[in-house]
N, C-alpha and C positions, 0 to 999 in steps of 0.2 A: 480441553483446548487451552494453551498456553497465553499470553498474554503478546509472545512474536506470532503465533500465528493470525491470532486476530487482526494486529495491526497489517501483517504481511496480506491477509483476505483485503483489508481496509485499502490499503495501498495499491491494489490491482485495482476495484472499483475506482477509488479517484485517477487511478490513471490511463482506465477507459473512460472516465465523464469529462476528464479534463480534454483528450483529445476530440470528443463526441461535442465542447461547449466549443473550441478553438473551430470548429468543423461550423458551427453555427455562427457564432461572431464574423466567420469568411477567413479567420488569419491561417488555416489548413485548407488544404482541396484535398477531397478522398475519393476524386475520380478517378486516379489512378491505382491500380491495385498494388503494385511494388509499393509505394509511398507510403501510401494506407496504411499496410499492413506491417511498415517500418515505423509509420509512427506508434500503434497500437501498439509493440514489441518493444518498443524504447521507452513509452511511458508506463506500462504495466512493470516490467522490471524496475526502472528507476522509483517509481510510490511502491513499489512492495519491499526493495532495499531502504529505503526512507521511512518508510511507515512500519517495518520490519526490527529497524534500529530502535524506533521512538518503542514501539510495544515492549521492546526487550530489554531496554531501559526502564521503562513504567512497572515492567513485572520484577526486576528484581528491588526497585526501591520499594513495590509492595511487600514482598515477602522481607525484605530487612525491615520494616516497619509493624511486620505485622507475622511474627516468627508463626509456625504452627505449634499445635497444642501438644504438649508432655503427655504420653500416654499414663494411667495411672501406676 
């Protein structure tokens, strides 16, 4: 598993807790099911392209950091 996809998994969990903690603080209502399901679909996308970016930036400063091994 890559170092985008991890962040991109990362990104989908915060941006269902994010909307799951907005829903408890009261600044969301998820009585509605259109709404709800608009917010869940805007915030999973948006933390998976954002946390998606950040992994795939982290993984390629790894591997320039840290080349693989010469085979013999």
């Amino acid at each position: 598993m890559s170092a985008t996809s991890h962040g991109v998994a990362a990104g989908v969990v915060f941006g269902i807790v994010c909307v799951l903690l907005g829903q408890q603080f009261g600044y969301l209502s998820l009585s509605d099911l259109t709404d709800s399901i608009l917010y869940f679909v805007v915030a999973i996308v948006i933390g998976a392209v954002v946390f998606g970016v950040i992994g795939m930036a982290l993984g390629r400063r790894y591997l320039r950091n840290h080349p693989p091994p010469t085979p013999p």
